[in-house]
N, C-alpha and C positions, 0 to 999 in steps of 0.2 A: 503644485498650484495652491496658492492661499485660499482658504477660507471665507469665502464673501462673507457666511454668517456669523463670522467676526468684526466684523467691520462697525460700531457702533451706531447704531439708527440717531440722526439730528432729527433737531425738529424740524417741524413740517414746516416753511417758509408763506409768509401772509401773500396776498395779490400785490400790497401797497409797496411792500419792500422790494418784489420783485421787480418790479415795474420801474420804482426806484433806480433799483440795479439797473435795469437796461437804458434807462434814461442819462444816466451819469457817466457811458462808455462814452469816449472819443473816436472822432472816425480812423478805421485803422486799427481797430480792437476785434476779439473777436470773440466768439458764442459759440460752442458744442452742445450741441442737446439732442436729449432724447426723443423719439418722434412719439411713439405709442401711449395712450394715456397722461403723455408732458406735453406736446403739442394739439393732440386732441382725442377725448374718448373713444375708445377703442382701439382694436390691434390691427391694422392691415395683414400682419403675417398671419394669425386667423383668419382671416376674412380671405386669403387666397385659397385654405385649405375648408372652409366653408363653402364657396364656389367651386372646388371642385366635386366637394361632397353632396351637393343637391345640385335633383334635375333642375335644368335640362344637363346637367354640367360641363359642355363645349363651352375650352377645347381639351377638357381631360375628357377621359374615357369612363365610363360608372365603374364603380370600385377603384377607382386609383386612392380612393381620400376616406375616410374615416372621421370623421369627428371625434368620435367615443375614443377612437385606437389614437388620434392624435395626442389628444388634450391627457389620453393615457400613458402618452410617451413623454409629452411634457414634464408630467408630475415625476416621469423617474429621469428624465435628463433633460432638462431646458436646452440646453445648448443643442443635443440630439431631432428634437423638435423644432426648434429653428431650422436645423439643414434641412430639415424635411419639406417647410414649406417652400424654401427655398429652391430646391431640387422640384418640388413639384413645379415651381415657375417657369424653372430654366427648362422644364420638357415638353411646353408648348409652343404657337407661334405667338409670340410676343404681343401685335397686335390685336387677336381676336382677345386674346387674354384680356388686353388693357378696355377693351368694351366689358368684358363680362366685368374686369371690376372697377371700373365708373358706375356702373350700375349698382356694383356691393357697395361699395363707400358712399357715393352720393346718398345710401337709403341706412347705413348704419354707421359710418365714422361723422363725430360731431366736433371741427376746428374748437377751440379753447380761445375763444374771438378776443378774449382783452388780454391773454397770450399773443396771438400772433397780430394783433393789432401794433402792441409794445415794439418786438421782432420788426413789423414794416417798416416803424417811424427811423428804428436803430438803423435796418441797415439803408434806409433813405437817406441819413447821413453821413455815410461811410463805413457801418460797423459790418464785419463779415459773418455771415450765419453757416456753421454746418451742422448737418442733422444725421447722428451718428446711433445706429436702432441695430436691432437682431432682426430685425424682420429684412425678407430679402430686397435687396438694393432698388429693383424694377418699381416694387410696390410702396417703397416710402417716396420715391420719386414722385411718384404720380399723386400719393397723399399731399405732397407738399405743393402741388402745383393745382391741386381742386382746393388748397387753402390759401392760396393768395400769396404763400413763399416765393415766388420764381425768382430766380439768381441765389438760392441756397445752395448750399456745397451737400454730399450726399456721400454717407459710408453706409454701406447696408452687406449684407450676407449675397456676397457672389458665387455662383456655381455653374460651373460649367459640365456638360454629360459629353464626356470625350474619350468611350463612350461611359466611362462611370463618374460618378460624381466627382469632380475635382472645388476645392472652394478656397477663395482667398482668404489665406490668413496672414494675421490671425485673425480668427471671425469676431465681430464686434459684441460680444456676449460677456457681461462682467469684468473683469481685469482685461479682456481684449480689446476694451472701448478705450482705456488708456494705451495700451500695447498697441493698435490700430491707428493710432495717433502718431506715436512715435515712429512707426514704422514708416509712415508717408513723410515722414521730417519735419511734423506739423508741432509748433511753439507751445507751449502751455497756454490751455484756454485763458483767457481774461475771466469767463463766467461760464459756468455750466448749468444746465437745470437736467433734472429729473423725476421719476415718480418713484420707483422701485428698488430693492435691494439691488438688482443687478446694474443699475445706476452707481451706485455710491463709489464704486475703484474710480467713475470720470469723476464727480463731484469732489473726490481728495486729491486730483488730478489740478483739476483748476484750479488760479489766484484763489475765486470765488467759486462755492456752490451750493447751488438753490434746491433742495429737496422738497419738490411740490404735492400736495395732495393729489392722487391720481385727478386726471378729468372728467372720469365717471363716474367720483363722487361729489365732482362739483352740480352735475346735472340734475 
């Protein structure tokens, strides 16, 4: 596997250029991006394992989640971390789940509004949007439809407990966000955006790519 932390950090792309870029696609073009801190501050895939981690926490059971042990396992395998929130998703019922987190998002994910405003007008005209995150597939969904997305396309971290964890790959986490692409027979982006190193294998992927200040330090 390559070395993401090789990949050379670009600079960080202004609002104006960005904006720019999405303005100047034709209909019929299309967009990959990242959802988490590129489309708006904060991580949905936290915020699932935050929800299970405090009371009341239905529909997990107390103790399934950690915070401390998550964000612990993060720091020594991002990728490992991801399958975790993801698996925690896939082991509830899907619907109470999506109330507990409307409830998480609506009070801490904040849309990146002249992001996703850009995004409307594009694909109001024809331009195709997909939103291709580590965070699992359920919970960008839903991110993207409390932001005014609806008709996005959706690659997230799939797992099914049948009954041990099974997940589709390759899982969209670094070089799999290119590889995840490819794999579905999907063309080289027109334009990519992102916030984060594990970003950059899409953004060298696309025609174009837009390396954005996270969202969280726009706020």
């Amino acid at each position: 596997m390559p070395d993401i932390d090789a990949i050379p950090q670009p600079q960080r792309a202004e609002r104006t250029q960005v904006i720019a870029a999405i303005g100047q696609l034709p209909s019929g073009a299309w967009i990959a991006a990242d959802a988490d801190n590129t489309l708006w501050a904060g991580d949905v895939g936290d915020e699932v394992v935050r929800a299970a981690a405090t009371p009341p926490h239905h529909p997990w059971q107390p103790g399934e989640a950690s915070l401390v042990q998550y964000f612990s396992l993060m720091d020594r395998s991002y990728a490992d971390g991801c399958r975790f929130s993801a698996q925690l998703l896939a082991g509830v019922d899907p619907e109470a789940a999506r109330v507990r987190l409307i409830e998480a998002f609506t009070a801490r994910i904040a849309p990146r509004q002249w992001l996703i405003g850009a995004l409307q007008e594009a694909m109001a005209r024809g331009v195709r949007l997909l939103v291709i995150s580590a965070s699992p597939a359920p919970a960008v969904q839903l991110g993207i439809e409390l932001a005014g997305l609806q008709g996005a396309d959706v690659i997230g971290l799939e797992c099914a407990l049948t009954p041990e964890p099974q997940f589709v790959e390759p899982i969209p986490v670094g070089f799999g966000k290119p590889a995840a692409l490819i794999a579905r027979g999907l063309p080289q982006p027109d334009l990519a955006l992102g916030d984060s190193r594990w970003d950059l294998p899409l953004l060298q992927h696309a025609r174009a790519g837009f390396w954005l200040v996270p969202a969280s330090d726009e706020l």
